[in-house]
N, CA, C and O atoms as a GROMACS GRO file, in nm:
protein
  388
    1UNK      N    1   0.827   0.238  -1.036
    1UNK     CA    2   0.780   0.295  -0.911
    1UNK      C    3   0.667   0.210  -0.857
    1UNK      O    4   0.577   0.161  -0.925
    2UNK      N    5   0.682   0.199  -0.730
    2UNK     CA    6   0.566   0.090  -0.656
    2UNK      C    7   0.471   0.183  -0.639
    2UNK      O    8   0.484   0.305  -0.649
    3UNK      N    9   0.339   0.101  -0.605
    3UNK     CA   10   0.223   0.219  -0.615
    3UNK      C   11   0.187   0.228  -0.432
    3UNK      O   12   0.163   0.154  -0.337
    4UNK      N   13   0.196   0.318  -0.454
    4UNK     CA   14   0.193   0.375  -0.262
    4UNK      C   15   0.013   0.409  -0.236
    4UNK      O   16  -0.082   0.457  -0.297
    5UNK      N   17   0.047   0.348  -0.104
    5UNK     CA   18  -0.152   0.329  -0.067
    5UNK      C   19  -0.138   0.499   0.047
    5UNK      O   20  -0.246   0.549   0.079
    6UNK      N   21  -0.036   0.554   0.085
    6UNK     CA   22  -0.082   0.628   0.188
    6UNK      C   23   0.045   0.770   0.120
    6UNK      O   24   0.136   0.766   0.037
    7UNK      N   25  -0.003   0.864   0.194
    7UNK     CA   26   0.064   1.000   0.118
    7UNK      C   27   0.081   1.104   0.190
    7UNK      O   28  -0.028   1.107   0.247
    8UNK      N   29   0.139   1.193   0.230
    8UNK     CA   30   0.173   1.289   0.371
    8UNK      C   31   0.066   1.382   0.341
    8UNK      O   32   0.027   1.409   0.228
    9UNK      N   33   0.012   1.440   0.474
    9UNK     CA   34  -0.108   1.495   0.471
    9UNK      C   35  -0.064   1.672   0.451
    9UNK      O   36  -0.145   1.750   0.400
   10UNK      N   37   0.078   1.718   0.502
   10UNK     CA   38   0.088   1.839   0.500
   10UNK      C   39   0.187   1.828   0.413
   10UNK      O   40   0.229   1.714   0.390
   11UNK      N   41   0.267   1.981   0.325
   11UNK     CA   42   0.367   1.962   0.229
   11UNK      C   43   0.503   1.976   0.336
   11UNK      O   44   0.492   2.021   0.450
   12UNK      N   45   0.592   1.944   0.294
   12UNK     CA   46   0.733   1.894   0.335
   12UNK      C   47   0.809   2.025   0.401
   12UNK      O   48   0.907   2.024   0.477
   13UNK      N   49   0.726   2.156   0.343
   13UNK     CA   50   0.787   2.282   0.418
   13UNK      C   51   0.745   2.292   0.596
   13UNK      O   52   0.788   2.372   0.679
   14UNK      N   53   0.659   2.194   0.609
   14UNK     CA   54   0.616   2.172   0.738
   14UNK      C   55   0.662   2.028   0.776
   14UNK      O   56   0.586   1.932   0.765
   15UNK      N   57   0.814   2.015   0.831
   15UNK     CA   58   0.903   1.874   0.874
   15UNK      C   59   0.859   1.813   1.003
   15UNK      O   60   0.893   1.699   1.037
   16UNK      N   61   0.775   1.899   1.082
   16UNK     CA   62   0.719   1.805   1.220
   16UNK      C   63   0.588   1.732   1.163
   16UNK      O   64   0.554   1.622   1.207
   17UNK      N   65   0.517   1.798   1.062
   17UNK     CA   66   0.402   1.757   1.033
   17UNK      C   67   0.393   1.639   0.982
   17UNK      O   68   0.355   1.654   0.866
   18UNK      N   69   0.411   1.501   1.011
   18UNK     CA   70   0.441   1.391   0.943
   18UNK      C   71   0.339   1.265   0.900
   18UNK      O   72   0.368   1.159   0.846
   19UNK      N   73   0.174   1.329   0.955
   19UNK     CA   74   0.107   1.262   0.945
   19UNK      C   75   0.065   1.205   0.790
   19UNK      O   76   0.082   1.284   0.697
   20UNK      N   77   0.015   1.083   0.764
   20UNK     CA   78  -0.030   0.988   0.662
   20UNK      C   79  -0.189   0.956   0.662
   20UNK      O   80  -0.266   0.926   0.753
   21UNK      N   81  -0.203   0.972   0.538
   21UNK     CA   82  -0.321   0.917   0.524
   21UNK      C   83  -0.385   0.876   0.342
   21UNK      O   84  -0.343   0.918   0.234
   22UNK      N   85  -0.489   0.784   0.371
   22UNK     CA   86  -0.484   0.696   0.251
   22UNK      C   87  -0.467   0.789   0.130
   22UNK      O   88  -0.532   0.894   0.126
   23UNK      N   89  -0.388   0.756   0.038
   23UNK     CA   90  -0.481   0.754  -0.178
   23UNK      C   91  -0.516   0.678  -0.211
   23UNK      O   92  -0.581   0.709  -0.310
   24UNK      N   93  -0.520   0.580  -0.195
   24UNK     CA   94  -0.583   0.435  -0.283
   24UNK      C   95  -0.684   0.336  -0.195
   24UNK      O   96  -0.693   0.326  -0.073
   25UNK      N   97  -0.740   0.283  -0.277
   25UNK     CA   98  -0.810   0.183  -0.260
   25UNK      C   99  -0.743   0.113  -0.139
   25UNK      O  100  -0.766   0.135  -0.020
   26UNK      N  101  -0.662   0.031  -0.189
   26UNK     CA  102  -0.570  -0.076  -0.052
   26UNK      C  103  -0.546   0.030   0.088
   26UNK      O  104  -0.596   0.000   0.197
   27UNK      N  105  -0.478   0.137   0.071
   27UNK     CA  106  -0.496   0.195   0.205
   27UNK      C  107  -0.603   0.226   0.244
   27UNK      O  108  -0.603   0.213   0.367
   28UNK      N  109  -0.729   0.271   0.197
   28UNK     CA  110  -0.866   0.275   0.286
   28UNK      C  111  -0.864   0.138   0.364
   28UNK      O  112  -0.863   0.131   0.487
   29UNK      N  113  -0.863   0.008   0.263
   29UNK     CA  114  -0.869  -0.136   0.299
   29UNK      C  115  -0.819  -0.143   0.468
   29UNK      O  116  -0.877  -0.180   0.570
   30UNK      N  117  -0.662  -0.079   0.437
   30UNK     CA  118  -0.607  -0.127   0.568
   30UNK      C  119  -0.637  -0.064   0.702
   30UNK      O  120  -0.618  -0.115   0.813
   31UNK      N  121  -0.700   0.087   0.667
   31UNK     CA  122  -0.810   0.178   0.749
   31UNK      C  123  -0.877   0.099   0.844
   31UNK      O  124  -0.874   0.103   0.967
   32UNK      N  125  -0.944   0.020   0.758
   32UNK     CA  126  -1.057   0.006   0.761
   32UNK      C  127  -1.080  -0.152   0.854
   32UNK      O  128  -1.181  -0.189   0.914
   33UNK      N  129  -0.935  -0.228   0.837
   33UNK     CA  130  -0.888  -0.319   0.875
   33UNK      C  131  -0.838  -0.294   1.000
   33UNK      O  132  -0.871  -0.384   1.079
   34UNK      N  133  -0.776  -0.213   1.046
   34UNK     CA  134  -0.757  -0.134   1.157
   34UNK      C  135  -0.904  -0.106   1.299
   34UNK      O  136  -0.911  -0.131   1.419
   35UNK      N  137  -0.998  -0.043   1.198
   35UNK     CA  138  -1.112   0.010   1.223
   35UNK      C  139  -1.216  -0.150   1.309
   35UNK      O  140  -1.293  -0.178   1.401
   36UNK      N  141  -1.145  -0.207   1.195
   36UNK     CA  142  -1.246  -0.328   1.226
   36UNK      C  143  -1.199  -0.411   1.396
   36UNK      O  144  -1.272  -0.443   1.490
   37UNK      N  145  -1.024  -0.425   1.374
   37UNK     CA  146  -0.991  -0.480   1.505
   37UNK      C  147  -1.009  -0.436   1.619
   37UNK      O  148  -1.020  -0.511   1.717
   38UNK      N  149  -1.017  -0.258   1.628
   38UNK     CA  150  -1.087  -0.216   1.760
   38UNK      C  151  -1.203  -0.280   1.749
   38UNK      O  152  -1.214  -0.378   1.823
   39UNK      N  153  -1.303  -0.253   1.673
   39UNK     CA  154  -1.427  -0.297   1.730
   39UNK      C  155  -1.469  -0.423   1.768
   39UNK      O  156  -1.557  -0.442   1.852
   40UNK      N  157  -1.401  -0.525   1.700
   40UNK     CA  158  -1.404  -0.656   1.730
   40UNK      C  159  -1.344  -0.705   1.886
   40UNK      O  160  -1.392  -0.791   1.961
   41UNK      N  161  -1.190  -0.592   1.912
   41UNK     CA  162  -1.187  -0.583   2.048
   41UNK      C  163  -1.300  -0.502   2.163
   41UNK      O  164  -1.318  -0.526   2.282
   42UNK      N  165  -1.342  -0.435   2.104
   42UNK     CA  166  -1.476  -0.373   2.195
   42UNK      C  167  -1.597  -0.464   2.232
   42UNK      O  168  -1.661  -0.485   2.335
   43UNK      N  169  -1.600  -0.517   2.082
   43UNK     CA  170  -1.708  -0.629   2.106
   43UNK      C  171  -1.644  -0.797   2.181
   43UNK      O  172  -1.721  -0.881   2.228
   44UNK      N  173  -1.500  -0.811   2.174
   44UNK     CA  174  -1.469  -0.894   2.267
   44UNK      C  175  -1.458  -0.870   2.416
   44UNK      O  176  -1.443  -0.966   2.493
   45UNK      N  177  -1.465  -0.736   2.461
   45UNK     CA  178  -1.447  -0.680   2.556
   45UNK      C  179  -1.605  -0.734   2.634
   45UNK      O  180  -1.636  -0.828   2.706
   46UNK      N  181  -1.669  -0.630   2.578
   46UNK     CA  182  -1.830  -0.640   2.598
   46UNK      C  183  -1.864  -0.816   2.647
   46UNK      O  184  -1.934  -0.868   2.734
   47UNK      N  185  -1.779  -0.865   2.548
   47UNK     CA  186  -1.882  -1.007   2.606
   47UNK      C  187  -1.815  -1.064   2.702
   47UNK      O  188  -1.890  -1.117   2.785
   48UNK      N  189  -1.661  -1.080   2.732
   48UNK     CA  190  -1.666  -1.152   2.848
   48UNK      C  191  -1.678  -1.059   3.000
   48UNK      O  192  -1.686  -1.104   3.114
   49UNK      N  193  -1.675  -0.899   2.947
   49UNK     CA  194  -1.713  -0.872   3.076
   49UNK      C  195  -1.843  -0.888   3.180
   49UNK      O  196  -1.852  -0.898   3.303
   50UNK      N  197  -1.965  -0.883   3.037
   50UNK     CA  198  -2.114  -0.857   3.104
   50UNK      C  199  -2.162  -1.003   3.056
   50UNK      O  200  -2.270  -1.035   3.107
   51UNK      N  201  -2.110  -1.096   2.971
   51UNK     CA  202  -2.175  -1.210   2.952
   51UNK      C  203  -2.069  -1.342   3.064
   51UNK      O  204  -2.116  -1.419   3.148
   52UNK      N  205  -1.970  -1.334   3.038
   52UNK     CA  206  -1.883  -1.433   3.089
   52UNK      C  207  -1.819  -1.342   3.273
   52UNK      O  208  -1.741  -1.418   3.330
   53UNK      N  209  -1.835  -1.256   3.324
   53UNK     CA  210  -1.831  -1.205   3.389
   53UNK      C  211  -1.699  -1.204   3.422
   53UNK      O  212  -1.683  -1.206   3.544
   54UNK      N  213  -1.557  -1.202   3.332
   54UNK     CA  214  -1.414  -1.233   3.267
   54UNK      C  215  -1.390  -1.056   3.256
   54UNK      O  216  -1.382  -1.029   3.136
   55UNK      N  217  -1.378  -0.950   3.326
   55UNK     CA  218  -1.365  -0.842   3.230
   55UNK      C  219  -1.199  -0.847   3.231
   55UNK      O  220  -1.157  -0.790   3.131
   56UNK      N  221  -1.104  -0.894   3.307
   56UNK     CA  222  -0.923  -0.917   3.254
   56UNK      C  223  -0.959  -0.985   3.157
   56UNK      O  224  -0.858  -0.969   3.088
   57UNK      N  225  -1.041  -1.064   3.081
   57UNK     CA  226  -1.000  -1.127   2.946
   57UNK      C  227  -1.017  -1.058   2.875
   57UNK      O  228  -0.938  -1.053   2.780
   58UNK      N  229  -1.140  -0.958   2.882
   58UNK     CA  230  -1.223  -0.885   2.782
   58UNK      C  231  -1.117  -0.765   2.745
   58UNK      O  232  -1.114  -0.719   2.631
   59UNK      N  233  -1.005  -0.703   2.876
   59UNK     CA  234  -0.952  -0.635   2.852
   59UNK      C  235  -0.825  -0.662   2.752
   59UNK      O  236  -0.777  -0.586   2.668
   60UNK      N  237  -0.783  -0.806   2.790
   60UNK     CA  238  -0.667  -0.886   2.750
   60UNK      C  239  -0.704  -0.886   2.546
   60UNK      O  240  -0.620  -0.842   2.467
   61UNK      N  241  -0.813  -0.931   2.511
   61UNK     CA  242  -0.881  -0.948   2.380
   61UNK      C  243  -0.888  -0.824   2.325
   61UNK      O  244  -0.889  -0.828   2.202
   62UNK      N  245  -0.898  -0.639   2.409
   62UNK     CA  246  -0.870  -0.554   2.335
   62UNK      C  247  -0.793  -0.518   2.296
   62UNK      O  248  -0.790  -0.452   2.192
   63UNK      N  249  -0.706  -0.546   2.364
   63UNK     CA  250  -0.507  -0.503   2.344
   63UNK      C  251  -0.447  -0.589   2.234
   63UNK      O  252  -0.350  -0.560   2.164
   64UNK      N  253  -0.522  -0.701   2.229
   64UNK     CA  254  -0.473  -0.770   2.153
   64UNK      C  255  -0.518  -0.740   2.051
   64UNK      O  256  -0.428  -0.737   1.966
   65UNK      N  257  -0.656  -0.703   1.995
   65UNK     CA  258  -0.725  -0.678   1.878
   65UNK      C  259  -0.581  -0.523   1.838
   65UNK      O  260  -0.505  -0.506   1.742
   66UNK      N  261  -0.596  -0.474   1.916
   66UNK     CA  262  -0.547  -0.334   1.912
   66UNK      C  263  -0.417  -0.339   1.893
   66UNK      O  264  -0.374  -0.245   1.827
   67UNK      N  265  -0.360  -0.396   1.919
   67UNK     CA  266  -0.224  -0.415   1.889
   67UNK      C  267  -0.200  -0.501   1.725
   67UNK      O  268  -0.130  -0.448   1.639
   68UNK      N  269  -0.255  -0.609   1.707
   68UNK     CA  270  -0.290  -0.627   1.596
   68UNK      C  271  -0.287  -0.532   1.461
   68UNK      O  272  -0.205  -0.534   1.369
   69UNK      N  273  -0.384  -0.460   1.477
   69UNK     CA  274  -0.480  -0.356   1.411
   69UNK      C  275  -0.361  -0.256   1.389
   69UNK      O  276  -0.320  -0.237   1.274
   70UNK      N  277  -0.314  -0.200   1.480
   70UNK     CA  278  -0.211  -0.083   1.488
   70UNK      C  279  -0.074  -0.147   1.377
   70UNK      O  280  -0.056  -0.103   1.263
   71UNK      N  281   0.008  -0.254   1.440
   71UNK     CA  282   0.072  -0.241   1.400
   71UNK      C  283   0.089  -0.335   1.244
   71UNK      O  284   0.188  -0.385   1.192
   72UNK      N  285  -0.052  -0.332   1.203
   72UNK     CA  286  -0.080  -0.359   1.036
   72UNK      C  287  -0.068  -0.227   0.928
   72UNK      O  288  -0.034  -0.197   0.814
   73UNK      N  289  -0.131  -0.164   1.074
   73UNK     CA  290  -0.190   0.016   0.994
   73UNK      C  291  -0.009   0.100   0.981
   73UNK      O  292   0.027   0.181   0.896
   74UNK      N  293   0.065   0.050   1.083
   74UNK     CA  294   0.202   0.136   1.048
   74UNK      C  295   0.241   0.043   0.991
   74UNK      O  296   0.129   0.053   0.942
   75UNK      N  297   0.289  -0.045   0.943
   75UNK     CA  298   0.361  -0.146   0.866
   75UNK      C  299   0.310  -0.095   0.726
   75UNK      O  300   0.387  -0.037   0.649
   76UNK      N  301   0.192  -0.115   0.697
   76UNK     CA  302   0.122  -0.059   0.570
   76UNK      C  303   0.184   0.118   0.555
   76UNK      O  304   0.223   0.177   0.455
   77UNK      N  305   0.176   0.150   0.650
   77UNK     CA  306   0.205   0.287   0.636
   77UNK      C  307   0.333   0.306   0.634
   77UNK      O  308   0.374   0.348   0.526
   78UNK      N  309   0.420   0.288   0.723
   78UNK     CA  310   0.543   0.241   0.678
   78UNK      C  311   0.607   0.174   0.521
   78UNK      O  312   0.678   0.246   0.451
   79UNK      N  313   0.579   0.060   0.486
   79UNK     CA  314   0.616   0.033   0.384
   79UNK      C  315   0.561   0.082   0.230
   79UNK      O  316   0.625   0.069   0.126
   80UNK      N  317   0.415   0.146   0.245
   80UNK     CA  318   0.352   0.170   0.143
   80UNK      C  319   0.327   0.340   0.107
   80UNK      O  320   0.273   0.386   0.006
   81UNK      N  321   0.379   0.408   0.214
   81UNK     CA  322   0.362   0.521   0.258
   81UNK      C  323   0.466   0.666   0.137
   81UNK      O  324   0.584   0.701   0.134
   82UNK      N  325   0.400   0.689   0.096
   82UNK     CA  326   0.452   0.824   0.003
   82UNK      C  327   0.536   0.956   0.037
   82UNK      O  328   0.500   1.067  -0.003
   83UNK      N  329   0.649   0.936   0.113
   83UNK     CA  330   0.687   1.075   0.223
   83UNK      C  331   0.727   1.205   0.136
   83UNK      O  332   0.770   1.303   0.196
   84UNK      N  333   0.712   1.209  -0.055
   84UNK     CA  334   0.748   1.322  -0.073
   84UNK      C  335   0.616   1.353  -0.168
   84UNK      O  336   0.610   1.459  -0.230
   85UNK      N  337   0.574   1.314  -0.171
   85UNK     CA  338   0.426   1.390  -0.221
   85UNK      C  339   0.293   1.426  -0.085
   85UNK      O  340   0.302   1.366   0.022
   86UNK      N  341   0.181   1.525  -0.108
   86UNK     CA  342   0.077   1.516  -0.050
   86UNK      C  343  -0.037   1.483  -0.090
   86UNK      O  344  -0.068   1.494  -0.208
   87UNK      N  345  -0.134   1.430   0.020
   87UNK     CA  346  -0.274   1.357  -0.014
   87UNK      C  347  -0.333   1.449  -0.156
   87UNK      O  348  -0.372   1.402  -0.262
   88UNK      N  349  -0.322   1.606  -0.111
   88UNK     CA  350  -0.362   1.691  -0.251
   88UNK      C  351  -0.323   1.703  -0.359
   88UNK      O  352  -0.383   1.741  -0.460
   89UNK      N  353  -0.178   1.658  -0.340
   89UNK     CA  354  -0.133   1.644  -0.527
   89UNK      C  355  -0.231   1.486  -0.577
   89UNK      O  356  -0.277   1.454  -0.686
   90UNK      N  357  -0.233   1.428  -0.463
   90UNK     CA  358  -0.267   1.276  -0.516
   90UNK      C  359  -0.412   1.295  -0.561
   90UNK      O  360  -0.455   1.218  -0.647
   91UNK      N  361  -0.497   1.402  -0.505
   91UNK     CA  362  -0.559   1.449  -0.519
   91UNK      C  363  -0.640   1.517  -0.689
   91UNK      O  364  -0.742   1.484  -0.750
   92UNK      N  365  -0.538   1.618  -0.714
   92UNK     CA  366  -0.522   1.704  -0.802
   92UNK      C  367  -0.489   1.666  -0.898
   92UNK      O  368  -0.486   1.748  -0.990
   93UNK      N  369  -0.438   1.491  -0.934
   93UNK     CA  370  -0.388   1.412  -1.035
   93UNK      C  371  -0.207   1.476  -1.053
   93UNK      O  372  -0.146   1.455  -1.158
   94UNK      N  373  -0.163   1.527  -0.972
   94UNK     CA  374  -0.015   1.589  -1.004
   94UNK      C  375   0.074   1.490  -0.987
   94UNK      O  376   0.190   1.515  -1.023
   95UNK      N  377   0.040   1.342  -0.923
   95UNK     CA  378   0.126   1.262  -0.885
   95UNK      C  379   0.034   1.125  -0.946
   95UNK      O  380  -0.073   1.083  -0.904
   96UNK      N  381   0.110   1.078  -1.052
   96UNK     CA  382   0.082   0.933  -1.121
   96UNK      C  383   0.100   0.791  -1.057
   96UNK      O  384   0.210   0.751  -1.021
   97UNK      N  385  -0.012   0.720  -1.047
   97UNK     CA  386   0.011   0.586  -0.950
   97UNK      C  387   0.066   0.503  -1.061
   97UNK      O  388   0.100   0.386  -1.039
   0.00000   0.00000   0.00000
């Protein structure tokens, strides 16, 4: 069994509820990696609008950070992602990495 970084947040008796979120170490990582490309787009934003007076680039550099960022965080989540256990068994030690 591969060791899964992310784990369904509600139990499976609830089928719309499909959200993910980290158990491990590596999925905080990719959180957090995520976390980082907005802001790096915010902070690319910021400068060419009020320093380079560029704000289409600044906007162009968030989408891009953001798009980036996003589709690392579903790929990770996607491929690493746990769809029959929850964050609380992972939790509760009921589910072995």
């Amino acid at each position: 069994m591969s060791r899964y970084w992310f784990a369904r947040s509600f139990p499976l008796s609830e089928p719309k509820a499909t959200r993910m979120a980290p158990v491990s170490g590596e999925g905080w990582a990719v959180v957090a990696l995520f976390v980082g490309c907005l802001v790096a787009g915010v902070v690319g934003l910021a400068t060419f609008a009020f320093t380079y007076r560029q704000p289409g680039v600044g906007v162009v550099t968030l989408l891009g950070f953001t798009v980036v960022g996003a589709a690392a965080l579903i790929a990770a989540i996607r491929l690493r992602g746990d769809r029959a256990h929850t964050t609380e068994e992972y939790r509760l030690g009921k589910v072995r990495q």
